[in-house]
C-alpha positions in Angstrom: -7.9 -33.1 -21.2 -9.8 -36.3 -21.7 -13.2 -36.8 -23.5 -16.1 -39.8 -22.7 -19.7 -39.6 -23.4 -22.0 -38.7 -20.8 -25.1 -39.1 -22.9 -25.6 -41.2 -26.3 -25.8 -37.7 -27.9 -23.7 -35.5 -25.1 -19.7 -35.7 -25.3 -17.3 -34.1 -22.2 -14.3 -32.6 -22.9 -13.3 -32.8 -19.1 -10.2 -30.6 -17.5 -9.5 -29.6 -14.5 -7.5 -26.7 -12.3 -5.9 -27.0 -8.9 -6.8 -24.2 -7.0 -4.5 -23.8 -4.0 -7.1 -23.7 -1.0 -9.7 -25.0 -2.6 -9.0 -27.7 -4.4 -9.2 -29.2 -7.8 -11.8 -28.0 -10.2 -13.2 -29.4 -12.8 -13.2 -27.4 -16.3 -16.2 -29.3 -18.3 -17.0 -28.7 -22.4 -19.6 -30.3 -24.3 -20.8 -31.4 -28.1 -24.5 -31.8 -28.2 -24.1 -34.4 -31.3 -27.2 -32.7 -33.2 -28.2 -32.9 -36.8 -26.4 -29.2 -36.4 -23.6 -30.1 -34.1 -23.1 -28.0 -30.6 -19.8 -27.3 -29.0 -21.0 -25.4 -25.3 -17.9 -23.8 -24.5 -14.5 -23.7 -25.2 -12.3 -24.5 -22.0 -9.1 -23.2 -20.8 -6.8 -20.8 -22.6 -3.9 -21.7 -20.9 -1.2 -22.7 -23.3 -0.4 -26.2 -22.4 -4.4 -27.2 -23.4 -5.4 -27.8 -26.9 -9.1 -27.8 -27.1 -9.3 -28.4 -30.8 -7.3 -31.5 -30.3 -9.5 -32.9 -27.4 -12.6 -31.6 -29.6 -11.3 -33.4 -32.3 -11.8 -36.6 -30.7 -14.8 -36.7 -30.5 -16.2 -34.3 -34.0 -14.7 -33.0 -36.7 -14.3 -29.7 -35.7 -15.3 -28.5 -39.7 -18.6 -29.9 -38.8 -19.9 -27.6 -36.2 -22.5 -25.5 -36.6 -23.0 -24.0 -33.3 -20.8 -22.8 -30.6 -23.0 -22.1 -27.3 -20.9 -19.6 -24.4 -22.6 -20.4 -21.4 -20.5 -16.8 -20.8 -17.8 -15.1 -21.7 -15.5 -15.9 -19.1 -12.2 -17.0 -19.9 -12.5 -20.7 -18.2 -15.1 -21.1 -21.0 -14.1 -19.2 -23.7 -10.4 -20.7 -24.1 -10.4 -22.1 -27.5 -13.2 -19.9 -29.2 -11.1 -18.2 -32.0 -9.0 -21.4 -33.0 -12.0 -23.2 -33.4 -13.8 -20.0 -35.2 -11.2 -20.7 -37.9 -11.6 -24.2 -37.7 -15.2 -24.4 -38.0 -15.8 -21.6 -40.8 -19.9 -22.3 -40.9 -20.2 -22.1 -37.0 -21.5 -19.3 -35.3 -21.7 -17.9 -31.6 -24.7 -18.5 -29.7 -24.5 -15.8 -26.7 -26.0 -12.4 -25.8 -25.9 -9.1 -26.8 -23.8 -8.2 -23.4 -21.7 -11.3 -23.8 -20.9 -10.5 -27.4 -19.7 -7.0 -26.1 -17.7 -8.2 -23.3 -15.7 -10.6 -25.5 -15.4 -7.7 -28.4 -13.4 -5.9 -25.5 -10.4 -8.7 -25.8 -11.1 -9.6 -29.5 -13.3 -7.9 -31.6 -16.4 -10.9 -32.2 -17.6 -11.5 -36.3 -20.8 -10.2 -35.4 -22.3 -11.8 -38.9 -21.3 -15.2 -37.2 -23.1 -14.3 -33.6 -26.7 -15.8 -32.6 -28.1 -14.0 -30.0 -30.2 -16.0 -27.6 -31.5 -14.7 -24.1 -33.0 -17.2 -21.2 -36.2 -18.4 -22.7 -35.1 -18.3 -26.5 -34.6 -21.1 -28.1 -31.7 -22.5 -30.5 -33.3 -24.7 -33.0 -29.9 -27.4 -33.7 -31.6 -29.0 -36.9 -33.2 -32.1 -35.2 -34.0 -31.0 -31.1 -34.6 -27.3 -29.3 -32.2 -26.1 -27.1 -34.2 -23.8 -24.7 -32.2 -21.2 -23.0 -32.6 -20.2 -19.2 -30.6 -18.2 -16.2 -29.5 -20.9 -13.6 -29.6 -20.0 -10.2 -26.4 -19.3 -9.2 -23.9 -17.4 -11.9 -21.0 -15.7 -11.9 -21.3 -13.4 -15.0 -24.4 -11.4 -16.1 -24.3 -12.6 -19.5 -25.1 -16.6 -18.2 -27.2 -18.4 -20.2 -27.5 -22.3 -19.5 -29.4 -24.8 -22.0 -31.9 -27.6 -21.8 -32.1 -29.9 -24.4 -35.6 -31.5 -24.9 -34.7 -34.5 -26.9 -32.7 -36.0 -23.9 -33.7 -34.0 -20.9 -30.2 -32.5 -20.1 -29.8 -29.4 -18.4 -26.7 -27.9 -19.2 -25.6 -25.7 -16.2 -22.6 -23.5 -16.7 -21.1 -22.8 -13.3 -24.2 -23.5 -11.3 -24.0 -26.9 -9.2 -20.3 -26.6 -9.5 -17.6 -27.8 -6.7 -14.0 -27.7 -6.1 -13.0 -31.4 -5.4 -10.3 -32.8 -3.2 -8.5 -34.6 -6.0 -7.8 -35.0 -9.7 -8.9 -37.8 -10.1 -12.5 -36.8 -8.6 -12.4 -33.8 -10.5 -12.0 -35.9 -13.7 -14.9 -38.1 -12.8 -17.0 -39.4 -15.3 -20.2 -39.6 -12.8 -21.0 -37.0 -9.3 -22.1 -40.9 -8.4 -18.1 -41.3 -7.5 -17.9 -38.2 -5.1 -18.4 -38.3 -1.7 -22.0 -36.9 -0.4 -20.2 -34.5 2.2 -17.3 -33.7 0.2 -20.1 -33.0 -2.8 -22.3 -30.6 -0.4 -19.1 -28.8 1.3 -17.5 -28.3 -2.4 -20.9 -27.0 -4.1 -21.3 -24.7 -0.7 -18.0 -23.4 -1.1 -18.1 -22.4 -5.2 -21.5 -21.2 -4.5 -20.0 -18.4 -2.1 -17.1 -18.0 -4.2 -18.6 -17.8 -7.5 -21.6 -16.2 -7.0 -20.6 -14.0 -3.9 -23.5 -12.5 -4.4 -25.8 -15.4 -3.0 -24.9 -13.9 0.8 -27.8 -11.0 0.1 -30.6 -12.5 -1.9 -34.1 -12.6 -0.5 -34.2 -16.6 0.5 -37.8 -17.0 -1.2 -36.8 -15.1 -4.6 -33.8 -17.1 -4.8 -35.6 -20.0 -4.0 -38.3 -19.5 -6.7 -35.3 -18.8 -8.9 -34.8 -22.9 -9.3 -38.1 -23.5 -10.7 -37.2 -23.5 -14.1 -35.1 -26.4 -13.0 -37.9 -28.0 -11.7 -40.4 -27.7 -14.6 -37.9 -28.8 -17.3 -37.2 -32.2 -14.5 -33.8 -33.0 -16.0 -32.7 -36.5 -16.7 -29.4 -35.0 -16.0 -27.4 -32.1 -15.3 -24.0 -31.3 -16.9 -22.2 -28.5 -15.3 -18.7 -27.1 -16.4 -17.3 -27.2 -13.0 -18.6 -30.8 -11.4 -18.9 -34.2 -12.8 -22.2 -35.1 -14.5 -25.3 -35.5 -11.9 -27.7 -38.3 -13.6 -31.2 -38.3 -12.1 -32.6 -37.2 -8.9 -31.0 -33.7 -8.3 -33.0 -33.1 -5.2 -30.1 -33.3 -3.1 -27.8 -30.8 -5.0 -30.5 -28.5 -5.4 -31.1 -28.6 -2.1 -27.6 -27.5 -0.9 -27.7 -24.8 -3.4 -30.8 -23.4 -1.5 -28.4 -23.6 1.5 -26.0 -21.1 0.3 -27.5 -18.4 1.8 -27.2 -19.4 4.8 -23.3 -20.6 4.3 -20.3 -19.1 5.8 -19.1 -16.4 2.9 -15.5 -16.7 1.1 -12.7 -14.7 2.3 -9.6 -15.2 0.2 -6.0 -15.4 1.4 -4.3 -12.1 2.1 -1.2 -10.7 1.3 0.3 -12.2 4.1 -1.0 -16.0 3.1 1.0 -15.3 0.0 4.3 -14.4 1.1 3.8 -17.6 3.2 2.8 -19.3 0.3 6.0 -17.6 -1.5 8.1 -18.9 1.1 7.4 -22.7 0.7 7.7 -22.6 -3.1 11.2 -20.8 -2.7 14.0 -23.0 -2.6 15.9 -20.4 -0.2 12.4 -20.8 2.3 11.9 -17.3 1.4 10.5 -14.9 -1.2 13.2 -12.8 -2.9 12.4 -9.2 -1.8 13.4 -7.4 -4.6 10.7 -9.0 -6.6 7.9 -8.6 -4.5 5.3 -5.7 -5.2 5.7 -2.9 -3.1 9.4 -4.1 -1.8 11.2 -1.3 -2.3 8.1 0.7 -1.7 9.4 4.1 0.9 13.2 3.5 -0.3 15.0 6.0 -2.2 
């Protein structure tokens, strides 16, 4: 993980993921630097990251007061309980569905949860963070943020995009990708993410962005792209486009074993371990 400031009063705590067949995606968390300090989500929870570390960088984690789940999937809820004990006043802005989906892994201190649903607003001490539903999610318990002070939208998944390298994933600006690698990648997470987008009536989903529209962001931070700073015409526009894009179909068993076979340094898969190998044997 590495950390930069995308915003006077916005910190990143940028990561990424190689996803074989897609790419590399990014893995973005933020600290709205507010008289009450925000941390929006928690990154990985793999155990080679250490989010208090890379959130240490940039706040002390004692002083926050807030920590926002965009929603309660585990690419954004990674570090959560560390930083629960790190950050004894903080408490846990989500929803009442989001607080009962992460209760199902580890039971949630419900005297430190906030509940907020899209169109409540957080008041962080000196600015209100106004809570809305992004157009494209992944998880029914989505709640993005914009913050008035500075006119960033925060996104969660939506106006995300698998990128073709690290490097790009780990981009400070979406200024450094390329436009057609940009559009592909946010066409491509839109029908993986949000699978959903394949059966929508075009002119609901379309109104859907106008919350977007009437808050006219200065910028828009999503977890899984690179910041976008000003005009977002042209990502909102391929978002509308996902309708209309060809739908994901993920490898099969048989792209696996294939898969298997180049990792193995015998060229092959060892049979005893694969599911289902001695399947019909006695």
């Amino acid at each position: 993980m590495h950390t930069y400031r995308a915003h006077p009063d916005v910190s990143v705590l940028s990561d990424y993921l190689e996803v074989p067949g897609l790419g590399f995606l990014p893995v973005n968390a933020f600290v709205i630097h507010a008289r009450e300090p925000v941390v929006v989500d928690t990154g990985l929870g793999l155990p080679d990251r250490d989010f208090l570390a890379a959130l240490a960088e940039v706040i002390d984690p004692a002083d926050v007061r807030w920590i926002w789940l965009t929603h309660p999937d585990r690419d954004h809820t990674g570090g959560l309980f560390p930083l629960l004990d790190a950050a004894p006043q903080a408490r846990v802005v989500t929803t009442f569905l989001g607080a009962g989906i992460m209760s199902c892994e580890h039971p949630l201190p419900l005297d430190r949860v906030y509940l907020v649903n899209p169109g409540q607003v957080l008041d962080a001490g000196d600015r209100q963070l106004t809570g809305f539903r992004p157009p494209l999610f992944d998880n029914p318990a989505t709640v993005g943020i914009f913050d008035s002070s500075t006119g960033i939208c925060l996104s969660s998944d939506c106006f995300g995009a698998p990128l073709p390298t690290a490097e790009l994933a780990s981009a400070h600006s979406a200024a450094a990708l390329d436009k057609s690698d940009m559009r592909a990648g946010q066409l491509l997470w839109a029908n993986v993410d949000s699978p959903w987008v394949q059966n929508v009536d075009t002119a609901k989903f379309a109104a859907s962005f106008q919350p977007l529209r009437d808050f006219a962001p200065a910028a828009v931070l999503s977890t899984h792209l690179p910041p976008i700073a000003g005009d977002i015409s042209a990502p909102v526009a391929t978002l509308l486009d996902a309708p209309h894009a060809d739908p994901f179909v993920g490898p099969d068993q048989a792209v696996l074993e294939a898969m298997l076979r180049e990792f193995s340094p015998r060229g092959a898969p060892d049979e005893e371990k694969m599911p289902g190998a001695r399947a019909g044997r006695p």
